[in-house]
mmCIF file of the N, C-alpha and C atoms, coordinates in Angstrom:
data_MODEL
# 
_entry.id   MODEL 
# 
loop_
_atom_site.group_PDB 
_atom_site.id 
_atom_site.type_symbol 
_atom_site.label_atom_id 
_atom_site.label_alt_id 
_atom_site.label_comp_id 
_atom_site.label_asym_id 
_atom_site.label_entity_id 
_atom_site.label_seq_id 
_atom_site.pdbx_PDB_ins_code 
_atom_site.Cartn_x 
_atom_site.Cartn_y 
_atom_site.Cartn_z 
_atom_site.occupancy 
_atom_site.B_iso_or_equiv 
_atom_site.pdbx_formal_charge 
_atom_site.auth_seq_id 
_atom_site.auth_comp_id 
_atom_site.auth_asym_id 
_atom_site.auth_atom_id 
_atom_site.pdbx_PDB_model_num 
ATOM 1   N N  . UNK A 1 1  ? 87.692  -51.228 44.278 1.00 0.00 ? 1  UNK A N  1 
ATOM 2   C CA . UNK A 1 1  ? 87.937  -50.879 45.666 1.00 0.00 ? 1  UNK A CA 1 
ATOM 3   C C  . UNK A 1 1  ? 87.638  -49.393 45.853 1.00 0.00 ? 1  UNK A C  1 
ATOM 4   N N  . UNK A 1 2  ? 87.019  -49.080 47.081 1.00 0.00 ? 2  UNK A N  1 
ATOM 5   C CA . UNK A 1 2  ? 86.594  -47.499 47.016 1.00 0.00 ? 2  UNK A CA 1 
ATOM 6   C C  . UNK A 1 2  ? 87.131  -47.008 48.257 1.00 0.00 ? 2  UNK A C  1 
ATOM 7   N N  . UNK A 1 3  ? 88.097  -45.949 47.993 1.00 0.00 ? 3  UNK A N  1 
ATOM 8   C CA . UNK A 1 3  ? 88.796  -44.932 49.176 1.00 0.00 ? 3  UNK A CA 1 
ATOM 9   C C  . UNK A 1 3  ? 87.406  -44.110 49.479 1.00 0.00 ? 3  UNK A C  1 
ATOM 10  N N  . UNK A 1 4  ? 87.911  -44.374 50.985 1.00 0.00 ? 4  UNK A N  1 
ATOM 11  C CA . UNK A 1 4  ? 87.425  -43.260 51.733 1.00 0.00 ? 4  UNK A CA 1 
ATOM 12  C C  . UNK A 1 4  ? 87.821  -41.988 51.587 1.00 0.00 ? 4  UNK A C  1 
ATOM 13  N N  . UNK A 1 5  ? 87.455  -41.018 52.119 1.00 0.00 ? 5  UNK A N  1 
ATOM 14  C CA . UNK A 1 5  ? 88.357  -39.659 52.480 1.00 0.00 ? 5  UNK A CA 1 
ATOM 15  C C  . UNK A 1 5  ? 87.437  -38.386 53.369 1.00 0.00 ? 5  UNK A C  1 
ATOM 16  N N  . UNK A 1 6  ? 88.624  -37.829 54.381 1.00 0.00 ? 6  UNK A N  1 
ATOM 17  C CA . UNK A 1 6  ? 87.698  -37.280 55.097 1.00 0.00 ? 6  UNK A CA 1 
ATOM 18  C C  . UNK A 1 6  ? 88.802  -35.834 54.543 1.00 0.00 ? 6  UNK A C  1 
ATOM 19  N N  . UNK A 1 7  ? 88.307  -34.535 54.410 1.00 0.00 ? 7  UNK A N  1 
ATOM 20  C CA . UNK A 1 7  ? 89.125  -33.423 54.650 1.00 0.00 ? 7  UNK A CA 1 
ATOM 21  C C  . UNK A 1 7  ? 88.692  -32.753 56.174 1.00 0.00 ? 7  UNK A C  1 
ATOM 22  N N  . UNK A 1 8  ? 89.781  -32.304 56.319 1.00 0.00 ? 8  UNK A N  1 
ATOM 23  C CA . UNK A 1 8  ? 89.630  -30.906 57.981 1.00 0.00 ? 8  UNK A CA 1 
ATOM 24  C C  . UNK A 1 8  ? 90.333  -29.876 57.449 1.00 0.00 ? 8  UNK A C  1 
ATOM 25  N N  . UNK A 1 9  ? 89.299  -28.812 57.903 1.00 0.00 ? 9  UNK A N  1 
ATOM 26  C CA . UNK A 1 9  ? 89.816  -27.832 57.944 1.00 0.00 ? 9  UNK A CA 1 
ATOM 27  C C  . UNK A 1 9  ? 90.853  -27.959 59.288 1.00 0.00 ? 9  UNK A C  1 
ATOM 28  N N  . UNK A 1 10 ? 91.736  -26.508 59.051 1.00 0.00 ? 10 UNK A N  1 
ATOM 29  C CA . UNK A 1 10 ? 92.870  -26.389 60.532 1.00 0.00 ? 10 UNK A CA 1 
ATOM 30  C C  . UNK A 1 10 ? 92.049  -25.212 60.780 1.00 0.00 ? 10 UNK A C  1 
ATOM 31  N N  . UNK A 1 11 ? 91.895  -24.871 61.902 1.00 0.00 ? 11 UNK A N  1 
ATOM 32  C CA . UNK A 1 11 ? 90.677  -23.637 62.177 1.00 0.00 ? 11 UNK A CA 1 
ATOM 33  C C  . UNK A 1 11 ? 92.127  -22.360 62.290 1.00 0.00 ? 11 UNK A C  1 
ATOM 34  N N  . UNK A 1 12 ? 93.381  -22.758 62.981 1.00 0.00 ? 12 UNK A N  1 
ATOM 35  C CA . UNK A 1 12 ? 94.030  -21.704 63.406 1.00 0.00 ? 12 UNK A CA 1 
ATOM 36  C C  . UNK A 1 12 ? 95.107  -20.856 61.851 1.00 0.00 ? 12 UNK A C  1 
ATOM 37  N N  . UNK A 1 13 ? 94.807  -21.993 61.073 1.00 0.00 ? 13 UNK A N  1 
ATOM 38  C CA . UNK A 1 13 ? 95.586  -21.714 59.549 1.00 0.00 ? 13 UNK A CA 1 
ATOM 39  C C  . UNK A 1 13 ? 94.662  -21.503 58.449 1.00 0.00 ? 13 UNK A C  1 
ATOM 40  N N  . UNK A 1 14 ? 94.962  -20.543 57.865 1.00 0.00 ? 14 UNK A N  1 
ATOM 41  C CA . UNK A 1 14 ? 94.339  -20.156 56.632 1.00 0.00 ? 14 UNK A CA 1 
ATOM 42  C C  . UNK A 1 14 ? 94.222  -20.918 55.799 1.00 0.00 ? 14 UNK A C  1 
ATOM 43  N N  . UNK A 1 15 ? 93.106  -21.422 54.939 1.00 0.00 ? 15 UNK A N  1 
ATOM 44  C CA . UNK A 1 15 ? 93.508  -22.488 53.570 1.00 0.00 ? 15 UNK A CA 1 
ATOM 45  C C  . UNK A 1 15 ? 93.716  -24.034 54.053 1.00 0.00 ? 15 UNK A C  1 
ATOM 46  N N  . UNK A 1 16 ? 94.763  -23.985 55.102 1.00 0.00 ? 16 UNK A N  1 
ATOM 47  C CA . UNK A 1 16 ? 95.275  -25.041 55.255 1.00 0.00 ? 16 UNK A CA 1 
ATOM 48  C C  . UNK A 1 16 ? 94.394  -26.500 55.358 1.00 0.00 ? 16 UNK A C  1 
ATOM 49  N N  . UNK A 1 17 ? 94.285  -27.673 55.035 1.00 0.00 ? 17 UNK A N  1 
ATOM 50  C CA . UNK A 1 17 ? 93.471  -28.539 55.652 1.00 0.00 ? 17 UNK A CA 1 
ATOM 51  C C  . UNK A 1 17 ? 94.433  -29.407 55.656 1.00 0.00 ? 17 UNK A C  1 
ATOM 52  N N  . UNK A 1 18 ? 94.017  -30.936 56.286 1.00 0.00 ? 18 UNK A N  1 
ATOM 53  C CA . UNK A 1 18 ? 94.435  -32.119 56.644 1.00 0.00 ? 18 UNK A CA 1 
ATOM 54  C C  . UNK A 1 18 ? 93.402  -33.467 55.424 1.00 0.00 ? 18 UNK A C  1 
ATOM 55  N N  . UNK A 1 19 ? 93.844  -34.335 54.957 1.00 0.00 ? 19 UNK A N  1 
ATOM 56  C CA . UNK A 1 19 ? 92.893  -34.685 54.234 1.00 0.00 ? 19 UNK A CA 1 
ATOM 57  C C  . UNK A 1 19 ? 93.753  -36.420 54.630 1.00 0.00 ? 19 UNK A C  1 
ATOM 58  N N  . UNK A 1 20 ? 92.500  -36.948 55.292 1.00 0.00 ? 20 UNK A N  1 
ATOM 59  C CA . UNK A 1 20 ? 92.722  -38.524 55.499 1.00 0.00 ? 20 UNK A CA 1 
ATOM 60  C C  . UNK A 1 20 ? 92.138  -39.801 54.556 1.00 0.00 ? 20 UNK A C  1 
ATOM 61  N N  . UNK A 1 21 ? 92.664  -40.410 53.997 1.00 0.00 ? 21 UNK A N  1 
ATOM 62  C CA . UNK A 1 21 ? 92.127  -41.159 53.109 1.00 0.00 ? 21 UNK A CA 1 
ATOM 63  C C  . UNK A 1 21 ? 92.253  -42.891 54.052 1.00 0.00 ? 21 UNK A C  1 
ATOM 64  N N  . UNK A 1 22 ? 91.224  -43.779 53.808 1.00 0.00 ? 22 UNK A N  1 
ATOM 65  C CA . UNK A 1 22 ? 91.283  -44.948 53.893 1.00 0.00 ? 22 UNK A CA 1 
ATOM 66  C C  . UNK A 1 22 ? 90.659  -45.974 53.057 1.00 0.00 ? 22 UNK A C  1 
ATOM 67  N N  . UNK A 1 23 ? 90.873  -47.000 52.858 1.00 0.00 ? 23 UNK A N  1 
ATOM 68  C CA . UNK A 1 23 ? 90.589  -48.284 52.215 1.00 0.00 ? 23 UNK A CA 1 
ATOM 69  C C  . UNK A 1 23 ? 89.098  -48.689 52.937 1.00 0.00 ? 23 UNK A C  1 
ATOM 70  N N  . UNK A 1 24 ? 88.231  -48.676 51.844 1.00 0.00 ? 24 UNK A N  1 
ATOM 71  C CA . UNK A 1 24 ? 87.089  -49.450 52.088 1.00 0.00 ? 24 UNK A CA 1 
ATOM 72  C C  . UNK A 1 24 ? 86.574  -50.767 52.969 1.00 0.00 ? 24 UNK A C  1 
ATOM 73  N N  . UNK A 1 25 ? 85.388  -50.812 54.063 1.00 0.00 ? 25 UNK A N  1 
ATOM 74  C CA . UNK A 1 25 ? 85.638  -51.748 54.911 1.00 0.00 ? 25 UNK A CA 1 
ATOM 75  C C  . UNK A 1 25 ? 85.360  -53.518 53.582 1.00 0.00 ? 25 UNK A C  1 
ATOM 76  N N  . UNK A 1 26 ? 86.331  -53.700 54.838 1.00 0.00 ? 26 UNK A N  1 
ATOM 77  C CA . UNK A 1 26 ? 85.760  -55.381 53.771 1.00 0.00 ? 26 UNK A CA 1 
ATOM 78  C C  . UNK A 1 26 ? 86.585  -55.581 52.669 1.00 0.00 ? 26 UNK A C  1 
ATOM 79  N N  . UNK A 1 27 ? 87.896  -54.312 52.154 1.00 0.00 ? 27 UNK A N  1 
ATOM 80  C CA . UNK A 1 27 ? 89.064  -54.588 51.360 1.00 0.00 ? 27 UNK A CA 1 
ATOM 81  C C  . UNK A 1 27 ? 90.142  -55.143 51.329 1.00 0.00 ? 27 UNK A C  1 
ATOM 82  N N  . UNK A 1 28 ? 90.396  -55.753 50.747 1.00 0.00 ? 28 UNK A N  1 
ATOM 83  C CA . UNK A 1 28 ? 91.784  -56.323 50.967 1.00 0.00 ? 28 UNK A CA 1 
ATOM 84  C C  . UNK A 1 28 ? 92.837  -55.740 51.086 1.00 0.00 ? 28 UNK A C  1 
ATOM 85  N N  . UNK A 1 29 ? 92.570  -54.252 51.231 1.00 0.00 ? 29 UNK A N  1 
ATOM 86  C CA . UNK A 1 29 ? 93.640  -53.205 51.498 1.00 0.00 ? 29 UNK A CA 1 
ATOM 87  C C  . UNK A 1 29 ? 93.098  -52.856 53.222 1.00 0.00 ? 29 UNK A C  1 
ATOM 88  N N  . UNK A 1 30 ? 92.134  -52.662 53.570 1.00 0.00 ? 30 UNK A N  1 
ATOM 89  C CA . UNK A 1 30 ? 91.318  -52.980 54.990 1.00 0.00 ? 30 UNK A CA 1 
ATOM 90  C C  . UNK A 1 30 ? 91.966  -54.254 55.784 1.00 0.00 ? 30 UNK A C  1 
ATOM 91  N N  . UNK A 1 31 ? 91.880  -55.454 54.777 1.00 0.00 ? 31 UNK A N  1 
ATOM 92  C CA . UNK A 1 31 ? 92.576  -56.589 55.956 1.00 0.00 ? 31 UNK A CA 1 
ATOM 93  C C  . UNK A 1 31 ? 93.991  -56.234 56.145 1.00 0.00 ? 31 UNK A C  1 
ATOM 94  N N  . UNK A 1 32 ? 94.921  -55.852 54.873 1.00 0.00 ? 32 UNK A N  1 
ATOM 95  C CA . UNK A 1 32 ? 96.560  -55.538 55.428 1.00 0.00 ? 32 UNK A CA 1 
ATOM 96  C C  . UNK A 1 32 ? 96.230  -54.976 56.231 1.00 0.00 ? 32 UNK A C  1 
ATOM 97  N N  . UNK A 1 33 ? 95.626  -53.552 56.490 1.00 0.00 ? 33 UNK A N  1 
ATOM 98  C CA . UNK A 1 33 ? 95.616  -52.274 57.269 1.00 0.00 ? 33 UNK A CA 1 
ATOM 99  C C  . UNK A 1 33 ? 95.732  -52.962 58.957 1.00 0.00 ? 33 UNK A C  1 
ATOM 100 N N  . UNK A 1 34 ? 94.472  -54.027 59.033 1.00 0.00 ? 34 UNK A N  1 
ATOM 101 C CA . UNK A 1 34 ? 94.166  -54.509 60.221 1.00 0.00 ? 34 UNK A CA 1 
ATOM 102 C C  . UNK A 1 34 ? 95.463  -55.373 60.363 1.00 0.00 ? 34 UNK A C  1 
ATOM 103 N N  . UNK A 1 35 ? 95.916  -56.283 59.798 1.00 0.00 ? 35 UNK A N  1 
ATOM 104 C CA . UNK A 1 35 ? 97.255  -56.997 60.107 1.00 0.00 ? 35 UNK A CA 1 
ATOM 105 C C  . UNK A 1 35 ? 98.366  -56.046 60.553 1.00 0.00 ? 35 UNK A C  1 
ATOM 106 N N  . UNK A 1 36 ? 98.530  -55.146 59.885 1.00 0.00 ? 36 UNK A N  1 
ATOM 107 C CA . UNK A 1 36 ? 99.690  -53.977 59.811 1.00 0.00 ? 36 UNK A CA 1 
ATOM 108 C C  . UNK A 1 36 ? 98.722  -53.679 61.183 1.00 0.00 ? 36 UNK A C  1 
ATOM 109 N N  . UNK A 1 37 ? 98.088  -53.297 62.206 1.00 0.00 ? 37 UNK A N  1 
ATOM 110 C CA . UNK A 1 37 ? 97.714  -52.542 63.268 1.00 0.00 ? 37 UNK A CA 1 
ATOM 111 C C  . UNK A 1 37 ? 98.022  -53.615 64.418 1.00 0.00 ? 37 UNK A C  1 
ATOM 112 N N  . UNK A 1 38 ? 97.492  -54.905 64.369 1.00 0.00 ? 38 UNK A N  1 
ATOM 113 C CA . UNK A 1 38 ? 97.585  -55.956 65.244 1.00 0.00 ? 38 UNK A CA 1 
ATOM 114 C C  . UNK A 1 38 ? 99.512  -56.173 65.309 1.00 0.00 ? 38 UNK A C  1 
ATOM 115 N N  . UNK A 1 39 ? 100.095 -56.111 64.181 1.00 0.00 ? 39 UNK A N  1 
ATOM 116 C CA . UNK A 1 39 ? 101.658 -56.610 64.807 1.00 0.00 ? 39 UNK A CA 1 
ATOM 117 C C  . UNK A 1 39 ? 102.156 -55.157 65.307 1.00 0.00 ? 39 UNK A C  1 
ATOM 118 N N  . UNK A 1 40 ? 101.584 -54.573 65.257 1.00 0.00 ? 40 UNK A N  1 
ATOM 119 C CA . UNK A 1 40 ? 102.290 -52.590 65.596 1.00 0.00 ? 40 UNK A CA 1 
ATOM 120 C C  . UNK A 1 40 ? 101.900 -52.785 67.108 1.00 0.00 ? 40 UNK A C  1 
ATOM 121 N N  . UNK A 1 41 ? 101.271 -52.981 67.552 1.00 0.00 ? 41 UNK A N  1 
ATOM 122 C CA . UNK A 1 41 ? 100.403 -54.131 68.761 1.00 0.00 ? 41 UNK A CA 1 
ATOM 123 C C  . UNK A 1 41 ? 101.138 -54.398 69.618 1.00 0.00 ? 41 UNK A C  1 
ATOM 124 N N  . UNK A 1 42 ? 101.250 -55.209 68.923 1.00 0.00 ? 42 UNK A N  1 
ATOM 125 C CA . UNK A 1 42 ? 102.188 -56.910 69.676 1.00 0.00 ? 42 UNK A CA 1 
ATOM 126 C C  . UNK A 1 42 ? 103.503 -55.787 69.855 1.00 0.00 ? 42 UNK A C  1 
ATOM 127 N N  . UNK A 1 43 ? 104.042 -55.168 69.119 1.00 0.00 ? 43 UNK A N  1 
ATOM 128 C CA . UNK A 1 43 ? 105.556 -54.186 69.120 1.00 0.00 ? 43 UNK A CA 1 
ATOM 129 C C  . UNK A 1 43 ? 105.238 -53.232 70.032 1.00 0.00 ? 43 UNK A C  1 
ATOM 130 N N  . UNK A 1 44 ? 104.435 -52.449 70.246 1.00 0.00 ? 44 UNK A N  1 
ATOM 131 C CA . UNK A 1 44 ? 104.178 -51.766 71.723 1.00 0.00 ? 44 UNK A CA 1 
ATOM 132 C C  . UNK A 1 44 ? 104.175 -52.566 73.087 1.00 0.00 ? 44 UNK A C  1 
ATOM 133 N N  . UNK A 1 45 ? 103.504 -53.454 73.093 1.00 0.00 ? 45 UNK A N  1 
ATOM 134 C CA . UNK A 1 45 ? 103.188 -54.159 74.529 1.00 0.00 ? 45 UNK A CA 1 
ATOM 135 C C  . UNK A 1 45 ? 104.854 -54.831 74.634 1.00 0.00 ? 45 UNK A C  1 
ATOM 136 N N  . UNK A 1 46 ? 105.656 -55.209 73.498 1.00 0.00 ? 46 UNK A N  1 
ATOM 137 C CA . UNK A 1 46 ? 106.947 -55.642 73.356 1.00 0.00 ? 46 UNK A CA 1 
ATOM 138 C C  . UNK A 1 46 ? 108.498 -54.571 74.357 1.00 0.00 ? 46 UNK A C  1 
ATOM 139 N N  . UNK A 1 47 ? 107.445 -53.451 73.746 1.00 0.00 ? 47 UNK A N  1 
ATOM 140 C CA . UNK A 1 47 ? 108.616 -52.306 74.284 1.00 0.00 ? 47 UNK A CA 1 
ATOM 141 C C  . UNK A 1 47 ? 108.243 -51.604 75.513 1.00 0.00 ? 47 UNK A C  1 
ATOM 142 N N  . UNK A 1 48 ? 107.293 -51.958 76.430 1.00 0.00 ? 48 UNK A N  1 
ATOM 143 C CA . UNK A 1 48 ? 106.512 -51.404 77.458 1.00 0.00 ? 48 UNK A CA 1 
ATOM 144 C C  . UNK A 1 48 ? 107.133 -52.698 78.570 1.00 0.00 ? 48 UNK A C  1 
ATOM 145 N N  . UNK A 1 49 ? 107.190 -53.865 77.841 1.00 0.00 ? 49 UNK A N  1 
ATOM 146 C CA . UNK A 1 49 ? 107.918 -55.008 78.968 1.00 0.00 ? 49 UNK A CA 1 
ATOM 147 C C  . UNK A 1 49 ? 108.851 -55.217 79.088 1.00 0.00 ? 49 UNK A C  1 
ATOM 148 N N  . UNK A 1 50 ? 110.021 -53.866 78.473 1.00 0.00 ? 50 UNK A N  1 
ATOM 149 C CA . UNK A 1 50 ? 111.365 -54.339 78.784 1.00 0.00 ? 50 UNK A CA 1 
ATOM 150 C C  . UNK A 1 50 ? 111.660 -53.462 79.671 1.00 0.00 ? 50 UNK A C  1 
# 
């Protein structure tokens, strides 16, 4: 399985960066990711209709 990864610099901080990593498309760490996004989903539109 092959991680992604992006680094950012912070332009207003010295040194500092941000570094995002993700799961390869087409992984089986990619399909949780997408399951884990679709019920986070369903739990917003949940708390917007009460």
């Amino acid at each position: 399985m092959a991680i992604c990864h992006e680094v950012l610099a912070v332009q207003s901080s010295s040194g500092l960066t941000i570094t995002s990593y993700r799961p390869g498309p087409g992984s089986s760490s990619a399909d949780a990711l997408d399951l884990l996004r679709g019920r986070n989903a369903g739990a917003e539109h949940a708390a917007v209709a009460d």
